[in-house]
TORROZA-643266 format. One record per residue: residue in one letter; x, y, z of N, C-alpha, C in turn. Coordinates in Angstrom, 1 decimal, padded with zeros to 4 digits. Example, Ala and Ser with C-alpha at 12.3 -4.5 7.8 and 13.67 -1.06 7.14 Angstrom:
BEGIN
A;013.2;-005.7;007.8;012.3;-004.5;007.8;013.2;-003.3;007.8
S;012.8;-002.2;007.1;013.7;-001.1;007.1;012.9;000.0;007.9
//
This chain:
BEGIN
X;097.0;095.6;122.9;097.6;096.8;122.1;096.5;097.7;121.5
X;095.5;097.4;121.3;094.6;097.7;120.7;093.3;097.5;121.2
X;092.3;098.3;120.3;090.5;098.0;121.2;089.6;097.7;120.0
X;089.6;097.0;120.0;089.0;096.6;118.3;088.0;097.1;118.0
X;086.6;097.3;118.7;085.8;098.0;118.1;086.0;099.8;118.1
X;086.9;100.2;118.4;087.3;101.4;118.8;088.7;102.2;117.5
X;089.4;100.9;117.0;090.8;101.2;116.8;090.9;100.2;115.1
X;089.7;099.5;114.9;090.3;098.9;113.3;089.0;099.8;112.5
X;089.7;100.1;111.4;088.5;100.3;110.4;088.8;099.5;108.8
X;087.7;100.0;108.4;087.6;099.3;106.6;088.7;099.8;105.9
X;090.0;099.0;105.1;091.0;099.4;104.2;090.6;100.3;103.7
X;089.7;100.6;103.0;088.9;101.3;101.9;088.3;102.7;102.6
X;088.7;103.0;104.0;088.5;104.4;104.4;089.7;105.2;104.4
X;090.9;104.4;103.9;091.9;105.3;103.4;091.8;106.3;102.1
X;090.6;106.0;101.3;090.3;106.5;100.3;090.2;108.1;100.8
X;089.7;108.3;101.7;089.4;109.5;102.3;091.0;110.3;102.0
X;091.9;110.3;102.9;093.0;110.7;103.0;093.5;110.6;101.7
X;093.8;109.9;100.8;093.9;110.1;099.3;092.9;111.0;098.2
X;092.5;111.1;098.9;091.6;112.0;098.0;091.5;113.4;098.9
X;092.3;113.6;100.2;092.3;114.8;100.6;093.7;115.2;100.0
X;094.3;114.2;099.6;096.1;114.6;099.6;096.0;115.2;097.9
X;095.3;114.4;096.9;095.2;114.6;095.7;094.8;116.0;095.2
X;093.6;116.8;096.5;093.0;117.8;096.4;094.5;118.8;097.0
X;094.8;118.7;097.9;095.9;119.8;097.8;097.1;119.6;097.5
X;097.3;118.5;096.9;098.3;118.5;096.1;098.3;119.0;094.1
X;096.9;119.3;094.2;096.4;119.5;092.7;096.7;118.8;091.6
X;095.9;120.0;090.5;095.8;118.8;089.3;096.9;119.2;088.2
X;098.0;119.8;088.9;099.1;119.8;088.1;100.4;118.3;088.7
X;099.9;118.2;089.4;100.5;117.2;090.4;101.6;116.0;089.2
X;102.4;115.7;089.4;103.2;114.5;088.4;102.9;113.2;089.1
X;102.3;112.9;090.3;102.0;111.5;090.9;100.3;112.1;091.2
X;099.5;110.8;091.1;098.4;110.9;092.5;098.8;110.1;093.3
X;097.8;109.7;094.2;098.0;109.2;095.6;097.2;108.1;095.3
X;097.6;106.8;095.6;097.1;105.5;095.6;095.5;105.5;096.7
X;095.1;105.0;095.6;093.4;105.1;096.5;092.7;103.4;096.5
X;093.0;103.5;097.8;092.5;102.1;098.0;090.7;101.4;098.2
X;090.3;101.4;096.7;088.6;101.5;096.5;088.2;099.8;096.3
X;088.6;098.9;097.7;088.4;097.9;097.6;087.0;097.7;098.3
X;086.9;096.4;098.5;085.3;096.3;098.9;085.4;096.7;100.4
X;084.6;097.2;101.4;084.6;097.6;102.9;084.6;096.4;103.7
X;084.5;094.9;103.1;084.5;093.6;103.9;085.8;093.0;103.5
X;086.7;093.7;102.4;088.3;093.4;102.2;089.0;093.1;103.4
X;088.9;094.2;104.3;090.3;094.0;105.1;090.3;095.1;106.5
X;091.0;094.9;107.6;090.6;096.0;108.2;092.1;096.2;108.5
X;092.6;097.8;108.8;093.4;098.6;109.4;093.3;099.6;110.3
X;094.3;099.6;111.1;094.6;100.9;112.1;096.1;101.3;111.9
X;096.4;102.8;112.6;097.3;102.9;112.7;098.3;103.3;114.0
X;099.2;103.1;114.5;099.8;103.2;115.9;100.8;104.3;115.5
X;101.0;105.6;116.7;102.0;106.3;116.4;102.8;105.5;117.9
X;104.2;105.7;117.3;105.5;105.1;118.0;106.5;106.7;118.4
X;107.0;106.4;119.6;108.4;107.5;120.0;109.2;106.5;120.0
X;110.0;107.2;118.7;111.2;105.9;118.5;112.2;106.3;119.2
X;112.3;106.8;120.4;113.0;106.9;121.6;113.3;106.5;123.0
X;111.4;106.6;122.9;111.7;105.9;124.6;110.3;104.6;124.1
X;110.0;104.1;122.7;109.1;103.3;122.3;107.8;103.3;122.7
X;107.1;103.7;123.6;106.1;104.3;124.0;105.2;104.7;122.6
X;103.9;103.9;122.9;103.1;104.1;121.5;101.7;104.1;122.0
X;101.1;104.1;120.9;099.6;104.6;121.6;098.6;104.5;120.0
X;097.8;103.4;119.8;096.7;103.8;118.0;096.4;104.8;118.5
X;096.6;105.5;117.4;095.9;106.5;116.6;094.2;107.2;117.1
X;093.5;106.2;117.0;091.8;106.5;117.1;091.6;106.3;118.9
X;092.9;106.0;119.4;092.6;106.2;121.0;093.0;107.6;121.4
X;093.5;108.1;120.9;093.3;109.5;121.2;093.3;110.9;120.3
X;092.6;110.4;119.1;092.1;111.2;117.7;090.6;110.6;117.9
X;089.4;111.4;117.9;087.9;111.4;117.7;087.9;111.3;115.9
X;088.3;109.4;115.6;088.7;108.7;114.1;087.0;109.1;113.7
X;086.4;108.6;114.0;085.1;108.8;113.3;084.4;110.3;112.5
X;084.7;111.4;113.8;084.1;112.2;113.6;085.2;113.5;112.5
X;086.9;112.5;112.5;087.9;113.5;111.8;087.6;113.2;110.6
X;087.4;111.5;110.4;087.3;111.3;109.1;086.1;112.2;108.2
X;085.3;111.8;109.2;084.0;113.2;108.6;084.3;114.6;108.0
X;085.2;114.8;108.9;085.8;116.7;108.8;086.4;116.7;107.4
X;087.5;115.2;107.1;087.9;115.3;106.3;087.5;115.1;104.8
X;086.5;114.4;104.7;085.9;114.1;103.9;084.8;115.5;103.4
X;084.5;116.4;104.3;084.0;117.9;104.7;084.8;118.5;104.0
X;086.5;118.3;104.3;087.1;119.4;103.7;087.5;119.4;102.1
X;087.3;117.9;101.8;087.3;117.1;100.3;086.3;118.0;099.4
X;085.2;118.0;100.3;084.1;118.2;098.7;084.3;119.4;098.8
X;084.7;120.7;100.2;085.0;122.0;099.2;086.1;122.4;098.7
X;086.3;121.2;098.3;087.5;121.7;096.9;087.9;123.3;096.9
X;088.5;123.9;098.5;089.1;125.0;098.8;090.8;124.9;098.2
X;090.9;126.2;098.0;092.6;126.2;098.1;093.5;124.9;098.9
X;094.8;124.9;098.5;095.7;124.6;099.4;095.5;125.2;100.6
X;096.1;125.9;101.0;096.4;127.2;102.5;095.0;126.8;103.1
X;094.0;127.2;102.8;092.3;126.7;102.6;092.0;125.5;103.7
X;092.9;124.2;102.7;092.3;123.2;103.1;093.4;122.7;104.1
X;095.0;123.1;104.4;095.9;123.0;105.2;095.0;123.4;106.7
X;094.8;124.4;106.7;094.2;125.4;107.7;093.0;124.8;108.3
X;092.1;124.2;107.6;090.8;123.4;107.9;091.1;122.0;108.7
X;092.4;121.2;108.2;092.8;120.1;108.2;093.3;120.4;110.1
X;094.0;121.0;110.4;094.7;121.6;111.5;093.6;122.1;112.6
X;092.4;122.6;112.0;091.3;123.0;113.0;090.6;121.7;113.3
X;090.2;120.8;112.4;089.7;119.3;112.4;090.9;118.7;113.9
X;091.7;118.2;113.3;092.9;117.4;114.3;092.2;118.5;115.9
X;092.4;119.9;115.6;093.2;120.7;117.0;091.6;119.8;117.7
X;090.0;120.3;117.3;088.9;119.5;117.8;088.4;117.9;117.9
X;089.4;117.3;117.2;088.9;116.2;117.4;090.4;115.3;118.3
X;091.4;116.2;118.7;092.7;115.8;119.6;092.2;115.5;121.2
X;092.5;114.5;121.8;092.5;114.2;123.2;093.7;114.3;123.4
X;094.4;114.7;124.0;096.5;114.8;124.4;096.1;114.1;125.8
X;095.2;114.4;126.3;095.8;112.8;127.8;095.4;111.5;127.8
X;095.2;111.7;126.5;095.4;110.1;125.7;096.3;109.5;124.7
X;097.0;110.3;124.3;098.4;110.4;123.4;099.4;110.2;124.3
X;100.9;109.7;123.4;101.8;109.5;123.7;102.1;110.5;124.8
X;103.3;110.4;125.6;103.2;111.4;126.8;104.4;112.9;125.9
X;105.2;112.6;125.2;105.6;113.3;124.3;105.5;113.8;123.2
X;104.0;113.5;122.9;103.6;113.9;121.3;102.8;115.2;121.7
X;102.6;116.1;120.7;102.0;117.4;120.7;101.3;117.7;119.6
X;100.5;118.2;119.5;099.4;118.5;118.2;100.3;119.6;116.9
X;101.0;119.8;117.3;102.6;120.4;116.0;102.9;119.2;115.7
X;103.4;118.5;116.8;103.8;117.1;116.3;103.3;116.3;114.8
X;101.6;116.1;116.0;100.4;114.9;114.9;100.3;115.8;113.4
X;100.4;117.0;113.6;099.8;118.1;112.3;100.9;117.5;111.5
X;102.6;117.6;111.8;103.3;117.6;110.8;103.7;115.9;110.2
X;103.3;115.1;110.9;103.6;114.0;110.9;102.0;113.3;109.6
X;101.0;113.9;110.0;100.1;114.2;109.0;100.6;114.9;107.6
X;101.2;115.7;107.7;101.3;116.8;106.3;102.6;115.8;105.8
X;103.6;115.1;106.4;104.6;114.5;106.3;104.2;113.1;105.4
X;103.2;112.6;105.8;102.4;111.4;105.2;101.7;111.7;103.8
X;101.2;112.6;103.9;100.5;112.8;102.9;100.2;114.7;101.9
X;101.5;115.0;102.5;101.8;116.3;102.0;101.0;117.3;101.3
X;100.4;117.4;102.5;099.4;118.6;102.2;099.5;119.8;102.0
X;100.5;120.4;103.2;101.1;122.1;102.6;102.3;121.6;101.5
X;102.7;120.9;101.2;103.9;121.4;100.1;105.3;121.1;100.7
X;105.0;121.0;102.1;107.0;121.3;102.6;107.7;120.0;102.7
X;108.6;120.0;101.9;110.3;119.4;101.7;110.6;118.8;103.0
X;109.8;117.3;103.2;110.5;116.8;104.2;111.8;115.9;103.7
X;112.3;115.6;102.7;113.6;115.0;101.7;112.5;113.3;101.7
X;113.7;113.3;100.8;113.2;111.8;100.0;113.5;110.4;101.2
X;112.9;109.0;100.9;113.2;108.3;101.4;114.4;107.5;101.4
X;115.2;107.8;100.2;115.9;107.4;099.7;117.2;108.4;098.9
X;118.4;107.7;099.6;119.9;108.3;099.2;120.3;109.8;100.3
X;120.9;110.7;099.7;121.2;111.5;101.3;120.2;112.3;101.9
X;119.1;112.3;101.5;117.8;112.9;102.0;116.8;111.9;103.0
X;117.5;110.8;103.3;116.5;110.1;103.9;117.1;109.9;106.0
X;118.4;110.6;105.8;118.6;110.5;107.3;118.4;112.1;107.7
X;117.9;112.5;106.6;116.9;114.1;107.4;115.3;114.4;107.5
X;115.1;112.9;106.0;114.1;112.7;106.8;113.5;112.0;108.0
X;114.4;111.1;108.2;113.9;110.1;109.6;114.2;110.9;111.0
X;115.1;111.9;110.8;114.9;112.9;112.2;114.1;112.9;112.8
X;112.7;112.8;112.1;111.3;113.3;113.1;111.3;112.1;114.3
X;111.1;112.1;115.0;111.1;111.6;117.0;110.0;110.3;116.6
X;108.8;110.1;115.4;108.0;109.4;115.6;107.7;108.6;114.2
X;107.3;107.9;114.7;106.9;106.5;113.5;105.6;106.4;113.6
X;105.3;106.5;112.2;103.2;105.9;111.6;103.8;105.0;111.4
X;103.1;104.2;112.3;102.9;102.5;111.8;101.3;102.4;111.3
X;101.3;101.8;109.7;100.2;101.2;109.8;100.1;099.9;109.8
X;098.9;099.4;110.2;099.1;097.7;110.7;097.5;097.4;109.4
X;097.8;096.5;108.9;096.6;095.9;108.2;096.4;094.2;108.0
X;095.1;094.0;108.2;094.7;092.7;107.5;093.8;092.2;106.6
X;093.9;090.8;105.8;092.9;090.6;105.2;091.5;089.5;105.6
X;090.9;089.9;105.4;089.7;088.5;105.7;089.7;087.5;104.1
X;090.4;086.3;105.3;090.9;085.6;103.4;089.2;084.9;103.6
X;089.1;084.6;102.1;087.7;084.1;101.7;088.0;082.1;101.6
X;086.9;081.4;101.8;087.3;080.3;101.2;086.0;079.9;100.5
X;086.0;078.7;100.4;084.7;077.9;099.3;082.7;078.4;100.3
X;083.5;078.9;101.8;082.2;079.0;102.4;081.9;080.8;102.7
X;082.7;081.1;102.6;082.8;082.8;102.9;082.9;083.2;102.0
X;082.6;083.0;100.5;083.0;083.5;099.7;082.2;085.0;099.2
X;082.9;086.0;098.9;081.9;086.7;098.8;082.1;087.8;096.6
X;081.3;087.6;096.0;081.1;087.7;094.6;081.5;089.2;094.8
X;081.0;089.9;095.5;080.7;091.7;095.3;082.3;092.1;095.9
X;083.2;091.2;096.5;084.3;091.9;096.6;085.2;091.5;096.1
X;085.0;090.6;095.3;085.9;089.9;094.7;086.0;090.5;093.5
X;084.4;091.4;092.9;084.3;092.5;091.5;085.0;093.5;091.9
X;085.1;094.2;093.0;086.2;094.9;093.6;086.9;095.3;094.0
X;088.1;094.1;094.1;088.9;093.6;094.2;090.2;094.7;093.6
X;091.0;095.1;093.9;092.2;096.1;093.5;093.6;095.4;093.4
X;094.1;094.3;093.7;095.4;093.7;093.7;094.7;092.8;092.0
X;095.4;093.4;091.1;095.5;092.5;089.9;096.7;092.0;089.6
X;096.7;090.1;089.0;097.7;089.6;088.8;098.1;088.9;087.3
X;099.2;089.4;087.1;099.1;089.4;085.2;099.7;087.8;085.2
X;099.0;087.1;084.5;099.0;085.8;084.6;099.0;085.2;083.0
X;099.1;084.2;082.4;099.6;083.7;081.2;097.9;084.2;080.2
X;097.1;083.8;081.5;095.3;084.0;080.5;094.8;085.0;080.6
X;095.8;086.6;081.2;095.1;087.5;081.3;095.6;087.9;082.7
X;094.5;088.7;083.0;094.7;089.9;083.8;094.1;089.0;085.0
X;093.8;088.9;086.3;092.9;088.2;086.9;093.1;088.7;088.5
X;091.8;089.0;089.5;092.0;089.6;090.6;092.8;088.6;091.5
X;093.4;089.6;092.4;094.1;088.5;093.4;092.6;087.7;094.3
X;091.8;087.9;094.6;090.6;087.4;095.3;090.3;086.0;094.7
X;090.3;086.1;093.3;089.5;085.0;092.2;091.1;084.4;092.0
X;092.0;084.7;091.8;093.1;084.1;091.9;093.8;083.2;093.0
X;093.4;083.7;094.3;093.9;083.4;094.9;093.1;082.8;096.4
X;091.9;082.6;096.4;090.6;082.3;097.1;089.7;081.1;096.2
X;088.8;081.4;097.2;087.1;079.9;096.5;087.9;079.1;095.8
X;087.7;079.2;094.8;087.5;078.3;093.4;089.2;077.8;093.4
X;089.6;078.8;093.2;091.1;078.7;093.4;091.9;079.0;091.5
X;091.7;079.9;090.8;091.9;079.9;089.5;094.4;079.6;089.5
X;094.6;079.9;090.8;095.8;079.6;091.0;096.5;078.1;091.0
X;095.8;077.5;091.1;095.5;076.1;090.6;095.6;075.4;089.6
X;094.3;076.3;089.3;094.2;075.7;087.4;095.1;076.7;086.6
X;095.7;077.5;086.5;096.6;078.6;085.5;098.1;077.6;085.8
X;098.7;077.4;087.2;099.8;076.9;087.1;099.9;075.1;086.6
X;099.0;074.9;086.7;098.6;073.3;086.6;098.7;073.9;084.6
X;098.1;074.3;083.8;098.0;074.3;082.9;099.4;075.1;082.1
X;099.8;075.5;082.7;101.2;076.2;082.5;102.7;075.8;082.9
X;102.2;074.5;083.5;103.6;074.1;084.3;104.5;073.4;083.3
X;106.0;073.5;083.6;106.8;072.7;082.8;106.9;071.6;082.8
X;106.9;071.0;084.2;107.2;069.8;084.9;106.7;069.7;086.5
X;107.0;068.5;087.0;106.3;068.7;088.5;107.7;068.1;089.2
X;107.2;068.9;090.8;108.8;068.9;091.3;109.0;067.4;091.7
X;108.6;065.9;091.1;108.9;064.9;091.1;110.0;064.4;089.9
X;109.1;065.3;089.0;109.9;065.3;087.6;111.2;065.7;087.6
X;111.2;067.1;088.0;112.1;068.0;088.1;113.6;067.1;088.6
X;113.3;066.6;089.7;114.2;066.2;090.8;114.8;064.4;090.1
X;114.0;064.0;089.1;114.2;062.9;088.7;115.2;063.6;087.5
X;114.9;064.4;086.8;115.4;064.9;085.2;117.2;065.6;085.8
X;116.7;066.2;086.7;117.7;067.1;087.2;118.5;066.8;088.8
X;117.6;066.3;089.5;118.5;066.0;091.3;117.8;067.0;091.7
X;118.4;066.5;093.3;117.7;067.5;094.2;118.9;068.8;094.3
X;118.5;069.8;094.5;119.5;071.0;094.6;120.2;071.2;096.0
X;121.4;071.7;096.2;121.8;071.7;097.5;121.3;072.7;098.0
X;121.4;072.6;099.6;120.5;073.7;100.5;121.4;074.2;101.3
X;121.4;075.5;100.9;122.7;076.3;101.9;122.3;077.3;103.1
X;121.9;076.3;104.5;121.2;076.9;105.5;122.1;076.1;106.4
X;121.7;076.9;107.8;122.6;076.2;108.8;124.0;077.0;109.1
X;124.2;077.9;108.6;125.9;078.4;108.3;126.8;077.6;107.1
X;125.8;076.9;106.4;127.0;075.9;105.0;127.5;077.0;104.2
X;128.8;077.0;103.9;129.2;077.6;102.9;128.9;077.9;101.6
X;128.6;078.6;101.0;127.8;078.6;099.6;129.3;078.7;098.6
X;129.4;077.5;097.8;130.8;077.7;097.1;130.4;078.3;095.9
X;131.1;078.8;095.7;130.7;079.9;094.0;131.8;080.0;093.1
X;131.9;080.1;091.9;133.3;079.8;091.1;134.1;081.3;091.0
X;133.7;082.5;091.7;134.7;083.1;092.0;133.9;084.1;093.5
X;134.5;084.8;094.2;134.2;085.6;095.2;134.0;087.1;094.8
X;134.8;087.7;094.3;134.8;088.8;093.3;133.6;089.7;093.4
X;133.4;090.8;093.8;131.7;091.5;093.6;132.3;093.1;094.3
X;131.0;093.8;093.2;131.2;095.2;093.4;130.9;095.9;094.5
X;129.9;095.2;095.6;128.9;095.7;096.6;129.9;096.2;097.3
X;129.4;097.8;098.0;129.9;098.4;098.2;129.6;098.0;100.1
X;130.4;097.4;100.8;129.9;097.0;102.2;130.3;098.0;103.6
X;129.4;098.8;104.0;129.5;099.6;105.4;129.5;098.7;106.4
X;131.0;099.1;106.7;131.8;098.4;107.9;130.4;098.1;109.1
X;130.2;099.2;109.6;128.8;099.4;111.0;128.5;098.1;110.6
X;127.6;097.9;109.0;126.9;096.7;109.4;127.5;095.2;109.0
X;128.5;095.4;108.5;129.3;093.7;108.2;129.5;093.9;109.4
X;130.0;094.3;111.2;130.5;094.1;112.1;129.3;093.8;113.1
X;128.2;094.4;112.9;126.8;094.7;113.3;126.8;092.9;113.8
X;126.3;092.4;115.0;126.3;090.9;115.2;124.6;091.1;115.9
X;123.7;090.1;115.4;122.3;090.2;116.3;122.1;089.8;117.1
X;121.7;090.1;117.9;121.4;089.3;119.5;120.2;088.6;119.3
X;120.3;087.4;119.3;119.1;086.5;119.5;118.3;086.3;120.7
X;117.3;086.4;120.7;116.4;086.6;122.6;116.8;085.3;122.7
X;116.5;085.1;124.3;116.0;083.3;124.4;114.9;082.9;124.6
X;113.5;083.8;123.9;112.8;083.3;123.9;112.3;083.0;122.7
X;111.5;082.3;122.5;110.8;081.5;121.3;110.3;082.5;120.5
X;111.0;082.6;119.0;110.6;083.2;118.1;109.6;083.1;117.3
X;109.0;081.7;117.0;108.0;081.4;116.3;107.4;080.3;116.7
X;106.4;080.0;116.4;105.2;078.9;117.1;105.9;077.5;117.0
X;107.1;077.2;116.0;107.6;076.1;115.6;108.8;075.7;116.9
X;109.4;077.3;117.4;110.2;077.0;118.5;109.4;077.1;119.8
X;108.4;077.6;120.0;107.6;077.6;120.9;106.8;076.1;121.5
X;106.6;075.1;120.3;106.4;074.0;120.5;107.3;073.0;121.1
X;108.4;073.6;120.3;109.8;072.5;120.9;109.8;073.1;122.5
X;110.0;074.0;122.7;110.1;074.2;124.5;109.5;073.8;125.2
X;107.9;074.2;124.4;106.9;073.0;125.7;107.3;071.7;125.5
X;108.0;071.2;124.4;107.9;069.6;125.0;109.2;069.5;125.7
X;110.0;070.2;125.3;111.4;069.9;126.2;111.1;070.5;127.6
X;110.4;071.2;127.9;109.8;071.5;129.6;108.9;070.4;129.7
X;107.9;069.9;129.1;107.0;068.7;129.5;108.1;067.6;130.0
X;108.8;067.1;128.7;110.4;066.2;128.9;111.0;066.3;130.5
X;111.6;067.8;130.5;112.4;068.0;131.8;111.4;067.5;133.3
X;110.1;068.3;133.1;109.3;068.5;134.3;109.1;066.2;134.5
X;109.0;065.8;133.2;108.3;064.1;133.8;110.0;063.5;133.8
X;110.7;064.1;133.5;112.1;063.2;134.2;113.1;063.5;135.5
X;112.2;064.9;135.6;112.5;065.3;137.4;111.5;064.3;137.8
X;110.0;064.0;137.7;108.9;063.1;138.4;109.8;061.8;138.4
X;110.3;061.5;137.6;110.4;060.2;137.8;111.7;059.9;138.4
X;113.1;061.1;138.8;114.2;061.1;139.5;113.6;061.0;141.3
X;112.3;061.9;141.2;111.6;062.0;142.6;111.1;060.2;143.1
X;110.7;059.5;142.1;110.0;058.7;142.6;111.2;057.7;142.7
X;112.4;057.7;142.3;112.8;056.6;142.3;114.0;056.6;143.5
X;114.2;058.3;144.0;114.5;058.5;145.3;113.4;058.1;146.2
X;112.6;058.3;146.0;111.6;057.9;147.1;111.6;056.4;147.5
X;111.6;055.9;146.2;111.2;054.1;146.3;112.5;053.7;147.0
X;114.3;054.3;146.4;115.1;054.0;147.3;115.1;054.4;149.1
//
């Protein structure tokens, strides 16, 4: 799907694009733009454009020159030009650093421009909200930004001090404030906060109180009345999912090899015992 030295970069070069969005969006602005200033060995991301039509997709940095746009844009950041300014600069960047016979076979550089300004709203224009009757005029547009991200989890041997000071996911916890890295990595401070905070352990629990019933499988969940406000669209209470028949997760994936291991040595041994007859 991807070319990894070509197609992932550092979480933390999103900063760029937030800080171009913040500039033309100005400093009257009622939101900023979340700026992701974690450490450059945090995590890496790319992103894939999709035709949510005929599915056909293609990252991003395979046919956008990522290195040399990010540059432009970071170019267009420090001269803290106008809007219109920095719209217009943004559009001359993409138009030179665009490959199109390396893009989707139906995307167009009007396309990437608006799907850009759409993301991170650089001229100003009303693409409607994500949410309530503005959100099925926004999803009109033909294409989907997917972005894909990961983390490099740390352990007792990888551990690294300078990104863990840097760290941007904070978790409010009984002793304070504490990073998700130090929380949640090395040392393990998630350990010692719930161990010191716990009511009971689920040995206790299950002794004081029973085990609770488990309503999976299709079990009926009984409730002391049925009664509820939720307002339910027919389409999807009728909506039925088609299950593939192939293995959804590594847990069903295992069961198949052994039931084909199973099948393939109880054909061998139907073969051999026709034979011996």
């Amino acid at each position: 799907m991807t070319e990894p030295l070509r197609d992932w970069f550092p979480l933390s070069m999103m900063m760029v694009f937030s800080d171009l969005a913040d500039l033309a969006h100005g400093a009257g602005a009622e939101w900023g733009q979340v700026s992701c200033g974690c450490h450059p060995d945090c995590g890496v991301g790319t992103a894939v454009m999709i035709d949510k039509e005929t599915r056909e997709f293609r990252p991003i940095p395979e046919f956008i020159d990522f290195p040399r746009f990010v540059r432009d844009v970071r170019n267009i950041t420090d001269a803290a030009r106008s809007k219109v300014f920095t719209a217009g600069m943004l559009f001359l960047s993409l138009l030179r650093n665009y490959r199109p016979f390396r893009a989707p076979s139906r995307l167009t550089l009007v396309d990437l421009f608006n799907k850009f300004d759409k993301s991170f709203g650089i001229t100003g224009k009303d693409y409607g909200k994500n949410f309530g009757d503005d959100a099925l005029e926004r999803r009109k547009d033909p294409w989907n930004f997917l972005f894909i991200a990961g983390m490099h989890f740390q352990d007792l041997f990888t551990y690294d001090f300078q990104r863990t000071r840097m760290c941007v996911i904070p978790y409010g916890t009984q002793e304070g404030e504490i990073s998700f890295c130090a929380y949640n990595t090395g040392h393990g401070w998630r350990n010692i906060i719930e161990h010191m905070h716990a009511n009971s352990s689920v040995k206790d629990w299950y002794e004081k109180m029973g085990r609770h019933d488990i309503h999976a499988g299709n079990k009926d969940l009984v409730l002391p009345e049925y009664n509820h406000s939720l307002q339910l669209r027919k389409d999807d209470v009728d909506r039925v999912r088609t299950r593939s028949s192939k293995p959804q997760t590594s847990l069903e994936e295992r069961l198949m090899a052994k039931r084909t291991a199973r099948e393939a040595n109880e054909e061998k041994q139907e073969d051999k015992l026709v034979s011996l007859s």
